[in-house]
N, CA, C and O of each residue as an XYZ file, in Angstrom:
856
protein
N     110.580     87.419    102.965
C     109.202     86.912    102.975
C     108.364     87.551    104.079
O     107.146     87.566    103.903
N     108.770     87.981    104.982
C     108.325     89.096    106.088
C     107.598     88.272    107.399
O     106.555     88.370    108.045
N     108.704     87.474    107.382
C     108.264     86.543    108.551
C     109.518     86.288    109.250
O     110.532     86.938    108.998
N     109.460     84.979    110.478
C     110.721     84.941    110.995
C     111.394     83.690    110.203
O     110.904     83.349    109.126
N     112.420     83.069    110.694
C     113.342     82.153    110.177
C     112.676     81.259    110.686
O     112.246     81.332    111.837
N     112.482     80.250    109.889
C     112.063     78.866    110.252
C     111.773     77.793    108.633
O     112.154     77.885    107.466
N     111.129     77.078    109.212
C     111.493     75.259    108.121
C     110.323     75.879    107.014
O     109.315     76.538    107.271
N     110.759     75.492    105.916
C     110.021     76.012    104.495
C     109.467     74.406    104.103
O     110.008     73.313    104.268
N     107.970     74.843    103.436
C     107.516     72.989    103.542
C     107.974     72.949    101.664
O     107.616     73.721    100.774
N     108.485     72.258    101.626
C     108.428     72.233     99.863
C     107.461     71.096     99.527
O     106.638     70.621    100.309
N     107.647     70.761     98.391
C     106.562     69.871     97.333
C     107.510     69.401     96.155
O     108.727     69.538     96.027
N     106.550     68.794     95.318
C     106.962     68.020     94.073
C     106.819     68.993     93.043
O     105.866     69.731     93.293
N     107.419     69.284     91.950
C     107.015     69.512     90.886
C     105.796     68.601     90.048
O     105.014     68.950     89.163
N     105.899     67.939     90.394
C     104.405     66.662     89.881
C     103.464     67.150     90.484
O     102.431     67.227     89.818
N     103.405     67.633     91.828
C     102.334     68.172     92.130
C     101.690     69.375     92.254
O     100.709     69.820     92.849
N     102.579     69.780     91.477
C     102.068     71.665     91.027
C     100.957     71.479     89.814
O     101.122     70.839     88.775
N     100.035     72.055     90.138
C      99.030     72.048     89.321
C      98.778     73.726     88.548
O      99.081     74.859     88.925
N      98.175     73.261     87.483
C      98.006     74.651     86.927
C      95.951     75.091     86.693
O      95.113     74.441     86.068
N      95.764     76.494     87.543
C      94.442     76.287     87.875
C      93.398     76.633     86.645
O      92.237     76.995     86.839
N      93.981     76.467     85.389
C      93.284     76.516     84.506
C      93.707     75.949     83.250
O      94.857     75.530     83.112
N      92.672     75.898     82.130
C      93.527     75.638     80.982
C      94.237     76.496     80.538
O      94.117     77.565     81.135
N      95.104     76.490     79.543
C      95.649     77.054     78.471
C      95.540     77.068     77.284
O      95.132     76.025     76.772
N      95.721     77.736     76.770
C      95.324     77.349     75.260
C      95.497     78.824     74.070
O      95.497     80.024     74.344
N      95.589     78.358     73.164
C      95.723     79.762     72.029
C      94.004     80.664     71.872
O      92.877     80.282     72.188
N      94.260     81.341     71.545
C      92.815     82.289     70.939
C      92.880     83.153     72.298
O      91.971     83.907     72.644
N      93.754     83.002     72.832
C      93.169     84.537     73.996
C      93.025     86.167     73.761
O      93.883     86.936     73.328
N      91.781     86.432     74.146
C      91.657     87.674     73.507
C      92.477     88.813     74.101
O      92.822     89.027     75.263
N      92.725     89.591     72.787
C      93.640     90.584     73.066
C      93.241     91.507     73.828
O      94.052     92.383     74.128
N      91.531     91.579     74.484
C      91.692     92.481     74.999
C      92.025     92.536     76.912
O      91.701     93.396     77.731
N      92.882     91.071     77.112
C      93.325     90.723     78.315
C      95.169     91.895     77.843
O      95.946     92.126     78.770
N      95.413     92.288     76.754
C      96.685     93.144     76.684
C      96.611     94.548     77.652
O      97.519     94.954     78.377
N      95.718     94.964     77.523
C      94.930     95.957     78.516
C      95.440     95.916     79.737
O      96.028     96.953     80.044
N      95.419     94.887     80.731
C      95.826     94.595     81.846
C      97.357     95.183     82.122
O      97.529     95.761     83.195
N      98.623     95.047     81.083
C      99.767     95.415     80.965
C      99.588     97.043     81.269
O      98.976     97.873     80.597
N     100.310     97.211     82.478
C     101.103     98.375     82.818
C     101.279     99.699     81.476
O     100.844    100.842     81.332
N     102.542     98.369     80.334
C     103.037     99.460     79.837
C     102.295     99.931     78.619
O     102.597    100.876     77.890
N     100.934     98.840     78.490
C     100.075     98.994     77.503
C      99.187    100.246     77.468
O      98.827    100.977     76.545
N      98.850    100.242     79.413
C      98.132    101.281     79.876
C      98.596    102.716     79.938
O      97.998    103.790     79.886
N      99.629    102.437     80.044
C     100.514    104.127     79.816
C     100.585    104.088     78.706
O     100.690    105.297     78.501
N     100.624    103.499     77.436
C     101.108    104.361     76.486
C      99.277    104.411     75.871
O      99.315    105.000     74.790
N      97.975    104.052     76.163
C      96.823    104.438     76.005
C      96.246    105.759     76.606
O      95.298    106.398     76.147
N      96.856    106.003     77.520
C      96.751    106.916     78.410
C      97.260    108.568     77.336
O      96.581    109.537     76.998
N      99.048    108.136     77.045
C      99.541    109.116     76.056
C      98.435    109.062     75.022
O      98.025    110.167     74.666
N      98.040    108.320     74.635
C      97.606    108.278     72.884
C      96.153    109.383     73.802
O      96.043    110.606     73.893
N      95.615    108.698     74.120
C      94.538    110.005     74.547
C      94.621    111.341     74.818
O      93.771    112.149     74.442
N      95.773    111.672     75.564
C      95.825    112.779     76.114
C      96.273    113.863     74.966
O      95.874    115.016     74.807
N      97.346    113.020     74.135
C      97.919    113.910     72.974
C      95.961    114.161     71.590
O      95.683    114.967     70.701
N      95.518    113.464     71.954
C      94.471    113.562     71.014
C      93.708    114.715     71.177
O      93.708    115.566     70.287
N      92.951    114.880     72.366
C      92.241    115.570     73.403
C      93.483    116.911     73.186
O      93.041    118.051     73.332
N      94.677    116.791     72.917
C      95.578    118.149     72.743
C      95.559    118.670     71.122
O      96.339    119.505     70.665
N      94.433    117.947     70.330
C      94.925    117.842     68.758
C      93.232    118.961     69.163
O      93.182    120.076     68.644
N      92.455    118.655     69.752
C      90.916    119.521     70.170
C      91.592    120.615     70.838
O      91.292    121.589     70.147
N      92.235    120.962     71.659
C      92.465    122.084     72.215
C      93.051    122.919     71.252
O      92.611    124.063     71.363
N      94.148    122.752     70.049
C      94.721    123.367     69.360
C      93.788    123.973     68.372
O      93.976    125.092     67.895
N      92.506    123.003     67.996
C      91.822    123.167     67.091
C      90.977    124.451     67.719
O      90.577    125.293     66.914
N      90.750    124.591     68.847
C      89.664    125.476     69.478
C      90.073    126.616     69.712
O      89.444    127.415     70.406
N      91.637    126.954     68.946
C      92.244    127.822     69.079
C      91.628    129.265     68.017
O      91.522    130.474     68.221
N      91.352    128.424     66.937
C      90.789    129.117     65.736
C      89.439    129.783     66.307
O      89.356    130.907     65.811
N      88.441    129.544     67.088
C      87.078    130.080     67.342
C      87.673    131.306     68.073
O      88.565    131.398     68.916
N      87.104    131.960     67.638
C      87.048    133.588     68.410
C      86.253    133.506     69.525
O      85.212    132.910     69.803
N      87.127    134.382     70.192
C      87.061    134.475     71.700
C      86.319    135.590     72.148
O      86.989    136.546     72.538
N      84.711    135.717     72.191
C      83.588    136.207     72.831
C      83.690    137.230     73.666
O      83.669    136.580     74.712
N      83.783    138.315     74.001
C      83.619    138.895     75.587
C      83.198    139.989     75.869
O      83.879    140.936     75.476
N      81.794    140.322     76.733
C      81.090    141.310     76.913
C      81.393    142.113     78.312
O      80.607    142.880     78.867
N      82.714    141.762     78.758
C      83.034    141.902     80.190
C      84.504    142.436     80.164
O      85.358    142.021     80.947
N      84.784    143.562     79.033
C      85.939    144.129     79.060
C      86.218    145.847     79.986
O      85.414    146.542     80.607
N      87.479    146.013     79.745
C      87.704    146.770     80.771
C      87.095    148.338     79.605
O      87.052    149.373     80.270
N      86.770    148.488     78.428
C      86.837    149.544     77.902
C      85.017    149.663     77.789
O      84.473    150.752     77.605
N      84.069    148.086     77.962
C      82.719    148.689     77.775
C      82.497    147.241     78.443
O      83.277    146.289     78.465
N      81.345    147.346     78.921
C      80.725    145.911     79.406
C      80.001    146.002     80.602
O      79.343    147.003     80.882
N      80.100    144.819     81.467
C      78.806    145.253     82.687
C      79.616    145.680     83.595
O      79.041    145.990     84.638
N      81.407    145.894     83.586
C      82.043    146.508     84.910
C      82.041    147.901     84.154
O      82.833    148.559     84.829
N      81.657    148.596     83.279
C      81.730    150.117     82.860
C      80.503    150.839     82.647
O      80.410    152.063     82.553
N      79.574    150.008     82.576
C      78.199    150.530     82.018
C      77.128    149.987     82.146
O      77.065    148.768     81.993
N      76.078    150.675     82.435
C      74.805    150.007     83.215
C      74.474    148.983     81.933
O      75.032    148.645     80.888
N      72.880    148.612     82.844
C      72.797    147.516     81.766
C      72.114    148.013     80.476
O      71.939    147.284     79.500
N      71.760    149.240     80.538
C      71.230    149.763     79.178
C      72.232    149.864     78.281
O      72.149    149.498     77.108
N      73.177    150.347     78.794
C      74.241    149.946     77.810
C      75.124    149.585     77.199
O      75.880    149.912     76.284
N      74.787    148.414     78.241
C      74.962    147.016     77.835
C      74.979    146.897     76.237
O      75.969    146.665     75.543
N      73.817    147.082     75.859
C      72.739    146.630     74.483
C      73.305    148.207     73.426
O      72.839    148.588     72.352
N      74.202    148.690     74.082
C      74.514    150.185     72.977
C      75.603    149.490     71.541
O      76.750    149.046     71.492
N      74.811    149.646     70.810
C      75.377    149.203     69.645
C      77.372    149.310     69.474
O      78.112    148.330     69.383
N      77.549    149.899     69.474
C      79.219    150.197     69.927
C      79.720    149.766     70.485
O      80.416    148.926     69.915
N      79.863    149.822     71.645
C      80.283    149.161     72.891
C      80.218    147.289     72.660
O      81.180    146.573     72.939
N      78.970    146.786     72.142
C      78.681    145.584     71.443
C      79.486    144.912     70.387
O      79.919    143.760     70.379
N      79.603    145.865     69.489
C      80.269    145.830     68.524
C      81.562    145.681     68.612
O      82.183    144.755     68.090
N      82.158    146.792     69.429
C      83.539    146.694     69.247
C      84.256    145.244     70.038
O      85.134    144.515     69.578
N      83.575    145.140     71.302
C      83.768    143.704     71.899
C      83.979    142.828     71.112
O      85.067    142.279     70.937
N      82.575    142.508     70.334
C      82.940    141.221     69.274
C      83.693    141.605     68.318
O      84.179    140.480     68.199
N      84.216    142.183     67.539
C      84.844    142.522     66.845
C      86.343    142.212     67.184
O      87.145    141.594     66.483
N      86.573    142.869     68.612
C      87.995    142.121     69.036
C      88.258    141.108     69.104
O      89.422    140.732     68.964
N      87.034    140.126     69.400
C      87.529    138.718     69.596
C      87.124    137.977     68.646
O      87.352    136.773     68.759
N      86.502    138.403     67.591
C      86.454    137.743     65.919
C      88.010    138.096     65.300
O      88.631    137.237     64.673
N      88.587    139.513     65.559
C      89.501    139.038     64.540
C      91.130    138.476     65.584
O      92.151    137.975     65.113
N      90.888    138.740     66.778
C      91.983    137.386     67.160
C      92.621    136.135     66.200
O      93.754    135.943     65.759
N      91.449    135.440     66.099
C      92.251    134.288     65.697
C      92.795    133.763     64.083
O      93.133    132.717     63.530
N      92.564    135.820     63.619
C      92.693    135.861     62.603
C      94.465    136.764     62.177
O      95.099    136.916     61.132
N      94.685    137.156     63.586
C      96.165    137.577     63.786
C      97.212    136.473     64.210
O      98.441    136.470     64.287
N      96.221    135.529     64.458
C      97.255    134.756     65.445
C      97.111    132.940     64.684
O      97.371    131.859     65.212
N      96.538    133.297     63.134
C      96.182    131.891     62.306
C      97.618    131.703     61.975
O      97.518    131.266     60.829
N      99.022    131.754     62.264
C      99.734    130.975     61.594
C     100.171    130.418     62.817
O     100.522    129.240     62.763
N     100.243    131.137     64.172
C     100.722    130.351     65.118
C      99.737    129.388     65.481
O     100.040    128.487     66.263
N      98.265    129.501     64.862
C      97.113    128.322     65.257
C      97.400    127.387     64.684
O      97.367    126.435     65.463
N      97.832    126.931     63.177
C      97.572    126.142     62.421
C      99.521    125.784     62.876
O     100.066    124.914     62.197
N     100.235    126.382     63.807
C     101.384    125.393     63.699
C     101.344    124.750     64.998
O     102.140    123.957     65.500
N     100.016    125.356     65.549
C     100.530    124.778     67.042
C      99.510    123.131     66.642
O      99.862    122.109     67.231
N      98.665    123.084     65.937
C      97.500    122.192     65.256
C      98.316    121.153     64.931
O      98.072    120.003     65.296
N      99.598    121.558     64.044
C     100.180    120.338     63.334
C     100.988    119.713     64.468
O     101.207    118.530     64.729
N     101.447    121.076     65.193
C     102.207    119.870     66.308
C     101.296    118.886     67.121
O     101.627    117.719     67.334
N     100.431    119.298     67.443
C      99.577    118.253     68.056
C      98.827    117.122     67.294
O      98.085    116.278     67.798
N      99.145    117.258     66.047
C      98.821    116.311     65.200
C     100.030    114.994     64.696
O      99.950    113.855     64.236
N     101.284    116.085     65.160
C     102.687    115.080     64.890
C     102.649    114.338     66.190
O     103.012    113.162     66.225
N     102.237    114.948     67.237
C     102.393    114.179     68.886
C     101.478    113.669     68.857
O     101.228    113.135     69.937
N     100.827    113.539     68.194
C      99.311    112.638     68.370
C      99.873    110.971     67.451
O      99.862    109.904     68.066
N     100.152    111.029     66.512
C     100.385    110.191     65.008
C     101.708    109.768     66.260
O     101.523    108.759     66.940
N     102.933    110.566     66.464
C     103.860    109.487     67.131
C     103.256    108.506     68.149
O     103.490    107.297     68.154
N     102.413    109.188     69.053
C     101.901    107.791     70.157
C     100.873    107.057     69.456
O     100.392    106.024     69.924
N     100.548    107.512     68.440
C      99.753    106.413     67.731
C     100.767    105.036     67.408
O     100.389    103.890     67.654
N     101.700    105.261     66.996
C     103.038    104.651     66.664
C     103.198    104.021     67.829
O     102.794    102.858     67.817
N     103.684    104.429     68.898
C     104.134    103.839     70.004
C     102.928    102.832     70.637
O     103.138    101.749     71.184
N     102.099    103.233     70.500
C     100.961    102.508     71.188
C     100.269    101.489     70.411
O      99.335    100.907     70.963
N     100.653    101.115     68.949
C     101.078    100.145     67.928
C     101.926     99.017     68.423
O     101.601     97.842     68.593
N     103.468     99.804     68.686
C     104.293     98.791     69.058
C     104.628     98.439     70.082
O     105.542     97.647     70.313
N     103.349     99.436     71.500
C     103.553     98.103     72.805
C     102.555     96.841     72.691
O     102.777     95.846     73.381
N     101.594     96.885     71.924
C     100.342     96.277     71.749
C     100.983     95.485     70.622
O      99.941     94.831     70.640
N     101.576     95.015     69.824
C     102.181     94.659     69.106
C     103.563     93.701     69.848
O     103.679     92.488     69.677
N     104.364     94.403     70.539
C     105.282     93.701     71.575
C     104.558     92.753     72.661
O     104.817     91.605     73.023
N     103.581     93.638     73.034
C     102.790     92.634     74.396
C     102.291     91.131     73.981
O     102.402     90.085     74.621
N     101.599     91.411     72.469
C     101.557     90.334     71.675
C     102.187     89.189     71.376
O     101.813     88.025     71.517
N     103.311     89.698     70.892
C     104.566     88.733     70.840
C     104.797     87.803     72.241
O     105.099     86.615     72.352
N     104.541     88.789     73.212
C     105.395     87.991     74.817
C     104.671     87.336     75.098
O     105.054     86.402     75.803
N     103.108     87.406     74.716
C     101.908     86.318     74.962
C     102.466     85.165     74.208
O     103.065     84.143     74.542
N     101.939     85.838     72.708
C     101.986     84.242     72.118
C     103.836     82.940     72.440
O     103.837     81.709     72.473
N     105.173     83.965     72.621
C     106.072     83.133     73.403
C     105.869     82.615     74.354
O     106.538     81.595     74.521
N     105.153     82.890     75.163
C     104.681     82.362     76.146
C     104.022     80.985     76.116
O     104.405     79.932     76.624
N     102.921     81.259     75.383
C     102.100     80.162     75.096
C     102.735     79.155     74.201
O     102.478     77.951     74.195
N     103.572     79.766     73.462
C     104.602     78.559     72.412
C     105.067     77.434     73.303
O     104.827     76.228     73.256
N     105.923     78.282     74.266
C     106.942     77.836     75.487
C     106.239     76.661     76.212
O     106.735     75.573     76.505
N     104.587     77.245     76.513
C     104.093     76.469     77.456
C     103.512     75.453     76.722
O     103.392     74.526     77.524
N     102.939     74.989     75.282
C     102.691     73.827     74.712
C     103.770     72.751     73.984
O     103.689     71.591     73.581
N     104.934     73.888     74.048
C     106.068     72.804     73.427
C     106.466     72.085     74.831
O     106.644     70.871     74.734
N     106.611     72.585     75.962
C     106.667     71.888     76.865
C     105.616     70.462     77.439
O     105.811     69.416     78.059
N     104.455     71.160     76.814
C     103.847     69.911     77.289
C     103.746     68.455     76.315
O     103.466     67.288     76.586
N     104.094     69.114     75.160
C     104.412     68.275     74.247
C     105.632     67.449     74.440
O     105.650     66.341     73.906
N     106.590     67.824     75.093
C     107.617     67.286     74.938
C     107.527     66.453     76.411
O     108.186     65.413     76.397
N     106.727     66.778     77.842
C     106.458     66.251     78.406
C     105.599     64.351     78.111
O     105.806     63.149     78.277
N     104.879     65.068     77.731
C     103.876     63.811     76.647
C     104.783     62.650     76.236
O     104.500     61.530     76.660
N     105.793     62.810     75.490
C     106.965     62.214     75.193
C     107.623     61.483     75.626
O     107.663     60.260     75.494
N     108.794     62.833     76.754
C     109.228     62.278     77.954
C     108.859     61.208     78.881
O     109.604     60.423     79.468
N     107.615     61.305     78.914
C     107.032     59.974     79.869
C     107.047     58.690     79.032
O     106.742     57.614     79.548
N     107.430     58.804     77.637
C     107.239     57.586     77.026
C     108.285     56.961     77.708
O     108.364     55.960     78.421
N     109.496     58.265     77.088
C     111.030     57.757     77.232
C     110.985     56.862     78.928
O     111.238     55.665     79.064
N     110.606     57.808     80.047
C     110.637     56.998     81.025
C     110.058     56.096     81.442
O     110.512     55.614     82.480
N     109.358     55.739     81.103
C     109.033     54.433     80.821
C     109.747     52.576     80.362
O     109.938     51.449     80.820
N     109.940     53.755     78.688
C     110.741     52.497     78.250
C     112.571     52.807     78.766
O     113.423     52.079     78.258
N     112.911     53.676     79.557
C     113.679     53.654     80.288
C     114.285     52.393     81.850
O     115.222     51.706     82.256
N     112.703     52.906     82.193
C     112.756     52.295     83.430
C     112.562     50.358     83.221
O     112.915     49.402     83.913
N     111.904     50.481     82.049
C     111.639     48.886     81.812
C     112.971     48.221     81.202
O     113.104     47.001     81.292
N     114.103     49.123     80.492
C     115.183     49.111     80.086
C     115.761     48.012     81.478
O     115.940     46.805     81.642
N     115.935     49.586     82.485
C     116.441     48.555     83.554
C     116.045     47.855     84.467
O     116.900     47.459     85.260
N     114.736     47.491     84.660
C     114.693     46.365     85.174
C     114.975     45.112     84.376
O     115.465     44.188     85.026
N     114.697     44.853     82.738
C     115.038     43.818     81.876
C     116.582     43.533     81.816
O     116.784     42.384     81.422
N     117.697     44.210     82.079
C     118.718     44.116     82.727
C     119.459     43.605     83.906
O     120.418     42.871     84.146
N     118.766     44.172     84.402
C     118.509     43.177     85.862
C     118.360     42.000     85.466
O     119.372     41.316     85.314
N     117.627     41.687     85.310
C     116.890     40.141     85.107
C     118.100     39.532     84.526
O     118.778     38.662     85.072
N     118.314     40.068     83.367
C     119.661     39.668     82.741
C     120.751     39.193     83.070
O     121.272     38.124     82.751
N     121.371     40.637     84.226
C     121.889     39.835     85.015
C     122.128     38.503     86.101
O     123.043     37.772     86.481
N     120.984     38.667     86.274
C     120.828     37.644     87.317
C     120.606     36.167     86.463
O     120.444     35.177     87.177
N     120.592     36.007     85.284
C     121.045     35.024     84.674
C     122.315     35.024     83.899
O     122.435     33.914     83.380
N     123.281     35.777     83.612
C     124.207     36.406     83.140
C     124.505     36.125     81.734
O     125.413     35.513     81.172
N     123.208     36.914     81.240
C     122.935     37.802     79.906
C     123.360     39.025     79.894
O     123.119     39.722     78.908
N     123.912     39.418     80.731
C     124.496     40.736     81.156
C     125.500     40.795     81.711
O     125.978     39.872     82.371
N     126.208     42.339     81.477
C     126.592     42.272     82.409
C     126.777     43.734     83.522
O     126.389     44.819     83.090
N     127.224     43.669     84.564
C     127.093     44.628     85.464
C     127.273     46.074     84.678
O     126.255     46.712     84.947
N     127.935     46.684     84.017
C     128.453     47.871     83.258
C     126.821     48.143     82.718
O     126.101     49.015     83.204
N     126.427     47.254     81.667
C     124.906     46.825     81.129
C     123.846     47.835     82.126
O     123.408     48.946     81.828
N     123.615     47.068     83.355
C     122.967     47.514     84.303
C     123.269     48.891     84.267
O     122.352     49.678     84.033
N     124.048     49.172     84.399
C     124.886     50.765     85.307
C     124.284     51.840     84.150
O     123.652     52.864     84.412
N     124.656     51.323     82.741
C     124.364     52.193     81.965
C     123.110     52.531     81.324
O     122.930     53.501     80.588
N     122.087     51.486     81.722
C     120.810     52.036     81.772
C     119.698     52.234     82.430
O     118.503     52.311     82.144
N     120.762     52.342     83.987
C     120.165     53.298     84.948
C     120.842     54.606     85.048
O     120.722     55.359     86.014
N     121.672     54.875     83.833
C     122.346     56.245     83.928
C     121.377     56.676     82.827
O     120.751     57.723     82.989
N     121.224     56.024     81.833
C     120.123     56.571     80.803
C     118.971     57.075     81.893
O     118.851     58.273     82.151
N     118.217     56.160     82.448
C     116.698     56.421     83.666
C     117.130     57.732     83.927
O     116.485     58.659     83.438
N     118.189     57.973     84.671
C     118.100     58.735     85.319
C     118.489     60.049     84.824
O     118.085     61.056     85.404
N     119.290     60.126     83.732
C     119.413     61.473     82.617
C     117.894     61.451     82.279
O     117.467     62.605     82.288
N     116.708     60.324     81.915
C     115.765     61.057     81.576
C     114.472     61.836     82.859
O     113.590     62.694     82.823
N     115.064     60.909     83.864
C     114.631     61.708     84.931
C     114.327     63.210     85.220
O     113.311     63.871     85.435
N     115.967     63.506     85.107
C     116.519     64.196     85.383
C     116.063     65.585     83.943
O     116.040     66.797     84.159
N     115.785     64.971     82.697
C     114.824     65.589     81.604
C     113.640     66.102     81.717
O     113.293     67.183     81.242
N     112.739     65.093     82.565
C     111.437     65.621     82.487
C     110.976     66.541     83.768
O     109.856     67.035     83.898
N     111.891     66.650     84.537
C     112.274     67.604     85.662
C     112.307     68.843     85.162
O     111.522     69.677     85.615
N     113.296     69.217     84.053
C     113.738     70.154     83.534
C     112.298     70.811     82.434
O     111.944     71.984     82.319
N     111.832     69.829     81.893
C     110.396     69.855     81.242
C     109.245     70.520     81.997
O     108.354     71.321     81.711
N     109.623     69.881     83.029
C     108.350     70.181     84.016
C     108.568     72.017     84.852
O     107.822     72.783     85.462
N     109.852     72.029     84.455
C     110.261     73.278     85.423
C     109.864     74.515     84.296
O     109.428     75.612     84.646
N     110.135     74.059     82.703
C     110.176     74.812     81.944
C     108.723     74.917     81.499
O     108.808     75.411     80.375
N     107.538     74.736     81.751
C     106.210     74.330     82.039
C     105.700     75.442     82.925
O     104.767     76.163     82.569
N     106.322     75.574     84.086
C     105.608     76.387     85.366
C     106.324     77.341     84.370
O     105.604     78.095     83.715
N     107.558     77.381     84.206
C     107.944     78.918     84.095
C     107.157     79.807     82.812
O     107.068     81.032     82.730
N     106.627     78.781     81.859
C     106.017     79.367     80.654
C     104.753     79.589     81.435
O     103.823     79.584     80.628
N     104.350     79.768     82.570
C     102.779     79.923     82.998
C     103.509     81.399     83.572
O     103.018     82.420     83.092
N     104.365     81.534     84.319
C     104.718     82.494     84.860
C     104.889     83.911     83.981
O     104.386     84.988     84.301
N     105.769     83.641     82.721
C     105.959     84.516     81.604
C     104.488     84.862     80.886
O     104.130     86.027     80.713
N     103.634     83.648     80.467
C     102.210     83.967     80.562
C     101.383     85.382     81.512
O     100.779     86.379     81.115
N     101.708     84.882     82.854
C     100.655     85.515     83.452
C     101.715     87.454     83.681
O     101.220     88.525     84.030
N     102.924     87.202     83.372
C     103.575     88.828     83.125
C     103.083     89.061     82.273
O     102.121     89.822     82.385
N     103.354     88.682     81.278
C     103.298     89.194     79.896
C     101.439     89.900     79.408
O     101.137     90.677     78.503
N     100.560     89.223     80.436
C      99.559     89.595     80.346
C      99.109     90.434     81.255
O      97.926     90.693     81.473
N     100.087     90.887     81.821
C      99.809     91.985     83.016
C      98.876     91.800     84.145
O      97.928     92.403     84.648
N      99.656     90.528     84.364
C      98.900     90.003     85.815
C      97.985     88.997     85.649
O      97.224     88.841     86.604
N      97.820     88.144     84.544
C      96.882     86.844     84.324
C      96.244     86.832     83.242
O      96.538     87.264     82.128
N      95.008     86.113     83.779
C      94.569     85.558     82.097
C      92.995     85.544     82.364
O      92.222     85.435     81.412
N      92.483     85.670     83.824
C      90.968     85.692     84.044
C      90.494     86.731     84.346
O      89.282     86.824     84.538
């Protein structure tokens, strides 16, 4: 914890509060926040932006600045000498006309690496999904079952004090007592477990959403 040794203050689970609601309909675009959502958006772009570079392979490649005529060989009059003009563009028009089968395979590959992280970036956004809505399952079946639980302890606890009483007129007897303050306290000992499984569905919540929900 990056401190020294000393007394840790604890608390109740009753008194852990949660600083917002919860609830279903959260928009997906809190998936964003996830790490591994963001890297694989990151791939899906970059391979795309590589599907344009392949494509720009096909445009012929321009150049008035060669070593056989241009402005390092020849003034600027002739510059403009029909020949010298000519033959320039000419070299770099039919480039990409020697080199169209390695264009159109380097195209598809960047079109297969493009379509796979399309795929992948489907099924983290798709997975991230899933860990939300478990999450949120986790955290309303819990409170549901909390809801409950408090009935049980209730008619638990009234169990044994009406026992009591019992005893003490001996409508009961001692075993009576014992065993439904062992009930109380198994359900005690329930809504503890309720309550623990509660925080932890807030916790899996706020991973699963890559760091929260606001």
């Amino acid at each position: 914890m990056g401190r020294k040794p000393g007394p840790i203050q604890r608390d109740s689970l009753d008194k852990q509060q949660v600083d917002t609601t919860l609830q279903t309909g959260l928009p997906a675009q809190l998936l964003s926040n996830r790490p591994d959502v963001q890297e694989a958006e990151f791939n899906l772009r970059y391979y795309f932006e590589q599907i344009n570079i392949a494509r720009a392979y096909f445009y012929p490649k321009l150049s008035i600045t060669s070593a056989q005529g241009g402005w390092e060989s020849a003034t600027i009059g002739a510059l403009f000498n029909t020949a010298s003009l000519f033959g320039n563009i000419t070299a770099g028009l039919t480039q990409p006309i020697f080199n169209s089968g390695l264009n159109k395979q380097r195209l598809a590959v960047a079109k297969a690496q493009y379509q796979e992280y399309v795929d992948s970036f489907q099924q983290k956004v798709l997975t991230a999904g899933q860990e939300v809505s478990n999450a949120l399952y986790s955290y309303q079946s819990a409170k549901r079952t909390i809801a409950i639980r408090s009935l049980e302890l209730d008619a638990s606890k009234r169990a044994v004090d009406y026992y009591r009483e019992l005893l003490k007129n001996d409508y009961a007897t001692y075993i009576d007592v014992l065993t439904s303050e062992q009930s109380y306290l198994s359900a005690q000992l329930n809504s503890v477990s309720d309550r623990l499984q509660q925080l932890t569905a807030i916790v899996s919540l706020y991973t699963s959403l890559g760091g929260g929900w606001k």
